[in-house]
PDB file of N, CA, C and O in Angstrom:
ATOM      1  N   UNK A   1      -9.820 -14.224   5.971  1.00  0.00           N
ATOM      2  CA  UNK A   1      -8.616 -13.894   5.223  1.00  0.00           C
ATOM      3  C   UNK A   1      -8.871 -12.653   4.369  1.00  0.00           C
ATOM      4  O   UNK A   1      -9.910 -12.619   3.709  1.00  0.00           O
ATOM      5  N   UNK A   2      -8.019 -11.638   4.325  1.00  0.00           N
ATOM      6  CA  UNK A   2      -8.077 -10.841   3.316  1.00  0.00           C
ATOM      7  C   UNK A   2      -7.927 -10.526   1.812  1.00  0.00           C
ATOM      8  O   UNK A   2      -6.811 -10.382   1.311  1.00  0.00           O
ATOM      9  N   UNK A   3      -8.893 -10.438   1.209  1.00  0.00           N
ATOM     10  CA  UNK A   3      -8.401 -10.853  -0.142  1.00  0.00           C
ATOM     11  C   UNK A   3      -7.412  -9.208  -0.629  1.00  0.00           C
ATOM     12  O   UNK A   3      -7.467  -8.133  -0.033  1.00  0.00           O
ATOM     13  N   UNK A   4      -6.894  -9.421  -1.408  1.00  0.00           N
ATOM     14  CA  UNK A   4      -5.718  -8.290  -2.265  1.00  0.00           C
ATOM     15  C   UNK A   4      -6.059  -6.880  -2.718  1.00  0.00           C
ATOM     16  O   UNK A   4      -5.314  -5.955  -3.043  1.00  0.00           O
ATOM     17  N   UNK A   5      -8.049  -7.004  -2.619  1.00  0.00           N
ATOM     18  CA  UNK A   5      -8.470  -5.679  -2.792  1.00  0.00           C
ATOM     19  C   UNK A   5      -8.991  -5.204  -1.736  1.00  0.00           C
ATOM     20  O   UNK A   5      -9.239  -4.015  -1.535  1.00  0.00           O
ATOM     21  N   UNK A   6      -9.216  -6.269  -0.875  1.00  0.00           N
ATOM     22  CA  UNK A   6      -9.421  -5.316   0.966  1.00  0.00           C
ATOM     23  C   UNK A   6      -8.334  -4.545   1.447  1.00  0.00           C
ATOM     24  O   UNK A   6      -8.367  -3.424   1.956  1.00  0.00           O
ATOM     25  N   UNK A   7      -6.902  -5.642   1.113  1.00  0.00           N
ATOM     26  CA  UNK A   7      -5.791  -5.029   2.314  1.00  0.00           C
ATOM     27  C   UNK A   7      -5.027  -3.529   0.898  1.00  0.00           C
ATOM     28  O   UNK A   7      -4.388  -2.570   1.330  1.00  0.00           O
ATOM     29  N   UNK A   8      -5.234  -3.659  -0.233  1.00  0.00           N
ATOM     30  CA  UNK A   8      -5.083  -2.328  -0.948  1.00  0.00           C
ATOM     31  C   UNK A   8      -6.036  -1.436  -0.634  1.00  0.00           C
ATOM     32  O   UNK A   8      -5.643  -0.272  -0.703  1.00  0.00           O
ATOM     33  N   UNK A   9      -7.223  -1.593  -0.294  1.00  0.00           N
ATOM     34  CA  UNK A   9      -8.320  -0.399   0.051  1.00  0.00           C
ATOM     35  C   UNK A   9      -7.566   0.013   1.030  1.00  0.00           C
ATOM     36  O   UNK A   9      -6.741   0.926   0.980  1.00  0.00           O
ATOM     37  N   UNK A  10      -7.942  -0.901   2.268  1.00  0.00           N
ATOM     38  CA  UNK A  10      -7.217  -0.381   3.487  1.00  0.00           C
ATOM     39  C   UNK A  10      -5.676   0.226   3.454  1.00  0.00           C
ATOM     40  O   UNK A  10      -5.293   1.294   3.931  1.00  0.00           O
ATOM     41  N   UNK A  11      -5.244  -0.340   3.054  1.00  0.00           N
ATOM     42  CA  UNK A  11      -3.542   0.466   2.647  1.00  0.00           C
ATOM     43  C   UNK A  11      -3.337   1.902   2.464  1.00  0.00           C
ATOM     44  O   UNK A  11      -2.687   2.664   3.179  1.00  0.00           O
ATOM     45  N   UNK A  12      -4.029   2.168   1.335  1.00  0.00           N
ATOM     46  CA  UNK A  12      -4.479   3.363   0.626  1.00  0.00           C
ATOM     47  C   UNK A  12      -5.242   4.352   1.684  1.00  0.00           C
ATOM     48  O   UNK A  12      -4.804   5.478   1.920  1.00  0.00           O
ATOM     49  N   UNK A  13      -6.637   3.733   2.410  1.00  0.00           N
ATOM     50  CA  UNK A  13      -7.162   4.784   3.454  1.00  0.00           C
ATOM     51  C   UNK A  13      -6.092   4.938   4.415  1.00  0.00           C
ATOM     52  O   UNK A  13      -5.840   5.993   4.996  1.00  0.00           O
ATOM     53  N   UNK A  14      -5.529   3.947   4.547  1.00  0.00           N
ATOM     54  CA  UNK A  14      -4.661   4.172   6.330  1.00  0.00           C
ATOM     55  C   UNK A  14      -3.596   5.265   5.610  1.00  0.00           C
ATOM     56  O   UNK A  14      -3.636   6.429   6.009  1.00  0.00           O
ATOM     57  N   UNK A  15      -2.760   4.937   4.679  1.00  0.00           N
ATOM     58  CA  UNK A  15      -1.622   5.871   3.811  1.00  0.00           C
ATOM     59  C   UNK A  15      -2.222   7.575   3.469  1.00  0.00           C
ATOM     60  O   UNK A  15      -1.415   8.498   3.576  1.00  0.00           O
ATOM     61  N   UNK A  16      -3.505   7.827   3.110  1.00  0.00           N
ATOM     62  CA  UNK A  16      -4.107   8.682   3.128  1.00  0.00           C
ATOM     63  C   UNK A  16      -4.194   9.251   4.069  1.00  0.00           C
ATOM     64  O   UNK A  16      -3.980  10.447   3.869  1.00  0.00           O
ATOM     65  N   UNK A  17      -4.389   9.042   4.967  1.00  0.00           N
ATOM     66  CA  UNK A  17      -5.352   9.563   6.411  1.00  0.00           C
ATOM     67  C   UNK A  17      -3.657  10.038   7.161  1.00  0.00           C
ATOM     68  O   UNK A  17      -3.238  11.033   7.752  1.00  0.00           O
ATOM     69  N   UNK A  18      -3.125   8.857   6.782  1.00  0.00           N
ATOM     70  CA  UNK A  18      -1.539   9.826   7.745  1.00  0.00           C
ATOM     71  C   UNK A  18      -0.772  11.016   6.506  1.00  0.00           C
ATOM     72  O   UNK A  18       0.365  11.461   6.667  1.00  0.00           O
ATOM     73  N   UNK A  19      -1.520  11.320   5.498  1.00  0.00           N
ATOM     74  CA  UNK A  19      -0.879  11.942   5.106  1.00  0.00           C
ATOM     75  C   UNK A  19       0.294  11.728   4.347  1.00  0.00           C
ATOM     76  O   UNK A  19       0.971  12.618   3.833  1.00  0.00           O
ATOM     77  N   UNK A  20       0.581  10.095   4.278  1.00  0.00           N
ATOM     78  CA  UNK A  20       2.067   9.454   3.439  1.00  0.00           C
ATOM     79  C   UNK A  20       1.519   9.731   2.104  1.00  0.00           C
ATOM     80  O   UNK A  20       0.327   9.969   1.911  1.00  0.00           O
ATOM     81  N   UNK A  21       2.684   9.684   0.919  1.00  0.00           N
ATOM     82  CA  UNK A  21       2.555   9.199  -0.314  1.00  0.00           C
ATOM     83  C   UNK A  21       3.106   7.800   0.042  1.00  0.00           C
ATOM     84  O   UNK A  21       3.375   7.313   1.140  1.00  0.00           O
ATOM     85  N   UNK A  22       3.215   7.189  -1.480  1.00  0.00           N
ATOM     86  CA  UNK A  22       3.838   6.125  -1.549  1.00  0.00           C
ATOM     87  C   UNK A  22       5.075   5.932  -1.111  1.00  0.00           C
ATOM     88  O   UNK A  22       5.469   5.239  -0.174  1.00  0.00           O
ATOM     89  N   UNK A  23       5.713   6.660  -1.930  1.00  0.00           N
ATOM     90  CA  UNK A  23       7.119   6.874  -1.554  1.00  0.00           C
ATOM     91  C   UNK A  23       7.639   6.793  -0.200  1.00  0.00           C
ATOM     92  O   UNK A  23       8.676   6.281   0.225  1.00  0.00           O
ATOM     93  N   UNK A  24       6.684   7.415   0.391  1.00  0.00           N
ATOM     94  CA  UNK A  24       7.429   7.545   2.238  1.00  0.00           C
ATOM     95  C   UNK A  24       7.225   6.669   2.795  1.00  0.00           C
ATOM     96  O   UNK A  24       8.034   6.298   3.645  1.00  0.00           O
ATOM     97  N   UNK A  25       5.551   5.663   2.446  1.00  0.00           N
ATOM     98  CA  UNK A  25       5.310   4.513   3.186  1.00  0.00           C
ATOM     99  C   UNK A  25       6.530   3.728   2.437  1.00  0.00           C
ATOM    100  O   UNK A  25       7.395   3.317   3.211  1.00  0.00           O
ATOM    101  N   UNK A  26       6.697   3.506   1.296  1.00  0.00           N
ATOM    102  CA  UNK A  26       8.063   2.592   1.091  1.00  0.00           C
ATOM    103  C   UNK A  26       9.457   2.917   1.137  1.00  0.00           C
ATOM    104  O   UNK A  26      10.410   2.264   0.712  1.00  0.00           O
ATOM    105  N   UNK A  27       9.434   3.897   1.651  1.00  0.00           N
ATOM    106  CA  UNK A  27      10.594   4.200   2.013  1.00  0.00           C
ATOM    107  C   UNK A  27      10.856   3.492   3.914  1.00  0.00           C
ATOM    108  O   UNK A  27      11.810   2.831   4.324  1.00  0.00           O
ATOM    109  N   UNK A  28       9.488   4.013   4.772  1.00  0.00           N
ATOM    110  CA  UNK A  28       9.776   3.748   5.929  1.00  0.00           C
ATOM    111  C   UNK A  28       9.816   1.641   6.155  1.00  0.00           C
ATOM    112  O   UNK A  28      10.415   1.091   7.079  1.00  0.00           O
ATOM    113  N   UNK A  29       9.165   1.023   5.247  1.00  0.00           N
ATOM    114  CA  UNK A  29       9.174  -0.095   5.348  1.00  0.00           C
ATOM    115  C   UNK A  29      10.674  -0.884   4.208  1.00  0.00           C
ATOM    116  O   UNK A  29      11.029  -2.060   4.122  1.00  0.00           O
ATOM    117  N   UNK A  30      11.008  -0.119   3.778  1.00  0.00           N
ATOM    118  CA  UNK A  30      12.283  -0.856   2.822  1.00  0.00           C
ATOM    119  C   UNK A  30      11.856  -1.359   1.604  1.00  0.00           C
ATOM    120  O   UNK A  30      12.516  -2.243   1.057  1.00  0.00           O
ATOM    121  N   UNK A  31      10.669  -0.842   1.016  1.00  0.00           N
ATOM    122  CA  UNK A  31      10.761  -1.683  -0.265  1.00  0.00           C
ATOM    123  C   UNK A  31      10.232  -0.795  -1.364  1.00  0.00           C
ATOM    124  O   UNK A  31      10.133   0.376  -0.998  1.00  0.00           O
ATOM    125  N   UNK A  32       9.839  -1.042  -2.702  1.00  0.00           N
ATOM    126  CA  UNK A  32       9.748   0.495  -3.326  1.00  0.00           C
ATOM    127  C   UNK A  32       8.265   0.777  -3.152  1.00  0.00           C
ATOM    128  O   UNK A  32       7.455   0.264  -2.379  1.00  0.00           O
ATOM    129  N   UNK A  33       8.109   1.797  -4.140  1.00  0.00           N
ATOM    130  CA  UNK A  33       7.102   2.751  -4.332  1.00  0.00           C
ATOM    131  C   UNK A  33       6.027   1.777  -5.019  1.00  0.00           C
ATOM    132  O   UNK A  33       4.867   1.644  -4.628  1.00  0.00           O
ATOM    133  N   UNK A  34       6.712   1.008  -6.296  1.00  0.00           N
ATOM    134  CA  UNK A  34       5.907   0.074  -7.304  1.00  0.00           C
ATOM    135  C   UNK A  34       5.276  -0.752  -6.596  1.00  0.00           C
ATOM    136  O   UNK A  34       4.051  -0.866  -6.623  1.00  0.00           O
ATOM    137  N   UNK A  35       6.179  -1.535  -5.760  1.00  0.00           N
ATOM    138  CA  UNK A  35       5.316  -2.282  -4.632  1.00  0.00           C
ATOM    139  C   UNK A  35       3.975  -1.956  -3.952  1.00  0.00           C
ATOM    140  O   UNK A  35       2.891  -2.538  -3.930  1.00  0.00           O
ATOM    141  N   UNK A  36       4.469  -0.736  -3.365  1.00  0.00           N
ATOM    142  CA  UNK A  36       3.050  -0.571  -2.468  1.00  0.00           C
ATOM    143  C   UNK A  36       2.114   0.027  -3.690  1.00  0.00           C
ATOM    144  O   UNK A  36       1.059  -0.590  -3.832  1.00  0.00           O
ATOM    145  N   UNK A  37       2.281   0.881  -4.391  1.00  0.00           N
ATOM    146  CA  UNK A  37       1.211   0.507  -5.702  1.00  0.00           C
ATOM    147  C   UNK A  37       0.754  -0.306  -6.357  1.00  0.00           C
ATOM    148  O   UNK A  37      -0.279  -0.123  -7.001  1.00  0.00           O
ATOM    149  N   UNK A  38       1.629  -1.760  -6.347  1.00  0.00           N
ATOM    150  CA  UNK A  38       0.397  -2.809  -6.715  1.00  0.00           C
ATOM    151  C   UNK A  38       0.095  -3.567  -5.613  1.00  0.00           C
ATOM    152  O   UNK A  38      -0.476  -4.632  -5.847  1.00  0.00           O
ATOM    153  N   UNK A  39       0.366  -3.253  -4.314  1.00  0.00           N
ATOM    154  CA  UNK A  39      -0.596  -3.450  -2.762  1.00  0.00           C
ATOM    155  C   UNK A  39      -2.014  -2.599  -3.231  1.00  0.00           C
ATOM    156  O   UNK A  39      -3.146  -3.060  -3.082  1.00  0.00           O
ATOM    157  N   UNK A  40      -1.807  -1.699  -3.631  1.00  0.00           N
ATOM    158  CA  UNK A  40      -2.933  -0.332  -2.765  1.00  0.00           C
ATOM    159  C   UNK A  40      -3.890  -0.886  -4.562  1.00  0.00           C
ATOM    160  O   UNK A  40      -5.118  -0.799  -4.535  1.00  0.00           O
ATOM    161  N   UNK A  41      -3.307  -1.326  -5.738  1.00  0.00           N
ATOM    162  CA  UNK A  41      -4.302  -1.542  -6.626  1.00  0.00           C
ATOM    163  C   UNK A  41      -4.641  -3.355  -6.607  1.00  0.00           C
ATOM    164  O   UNK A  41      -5.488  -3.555  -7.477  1.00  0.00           O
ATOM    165  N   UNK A  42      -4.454  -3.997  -6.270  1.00  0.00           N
ATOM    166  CA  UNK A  42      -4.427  -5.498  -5.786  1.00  0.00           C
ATOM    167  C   UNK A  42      -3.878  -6.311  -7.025  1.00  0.00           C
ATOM    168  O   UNK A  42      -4.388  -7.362  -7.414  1.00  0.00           O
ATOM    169  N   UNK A  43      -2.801  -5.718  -7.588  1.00  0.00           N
ATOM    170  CA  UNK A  43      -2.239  -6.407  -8.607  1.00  0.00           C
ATOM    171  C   UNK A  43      -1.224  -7.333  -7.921  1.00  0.00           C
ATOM    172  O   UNK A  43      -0.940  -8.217  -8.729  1.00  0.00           O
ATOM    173  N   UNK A  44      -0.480  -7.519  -6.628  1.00  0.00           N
ATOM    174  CA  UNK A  44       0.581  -8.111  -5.996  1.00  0.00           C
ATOM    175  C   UNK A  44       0.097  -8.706  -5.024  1.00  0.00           C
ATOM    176  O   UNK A  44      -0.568  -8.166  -4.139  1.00  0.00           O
ATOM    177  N   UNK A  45       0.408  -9.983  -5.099  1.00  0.00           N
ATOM    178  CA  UNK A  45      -0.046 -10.489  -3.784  1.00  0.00           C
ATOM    179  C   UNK A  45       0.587  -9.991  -2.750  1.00  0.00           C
ATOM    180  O   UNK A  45       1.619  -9.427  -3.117  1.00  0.00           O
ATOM    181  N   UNK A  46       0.366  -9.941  -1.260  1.00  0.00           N
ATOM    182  CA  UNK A  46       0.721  -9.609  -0.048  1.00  0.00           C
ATOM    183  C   UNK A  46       1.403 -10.643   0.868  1.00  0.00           C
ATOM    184  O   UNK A  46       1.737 -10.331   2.010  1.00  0.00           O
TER     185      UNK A  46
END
């Protein structure tokens, strides 16, 4: 199982590497920006 600071590491490298900010990854999935910032810092569960 992944704990909340693996799948934010990974979030963050994969979001990096394509070149997204936040904004665009939550924009292309429907939900906000705040969200995937407390994905990518493991403050939110998943």
């Amino acid at each position: 199982m992944l704990d909340t600071k693996t799948f934010g590491d990974k979030l963050k490298n994969h979001r990096k590497n394509l070149n997204m900010t936040q904004e665009q990854v939550a924009e292309k999935i429907g939900i906000s920006a705040q969200a995937v910032s407390k994905w990518e810092n493991g403050v939110s569960q998943t």
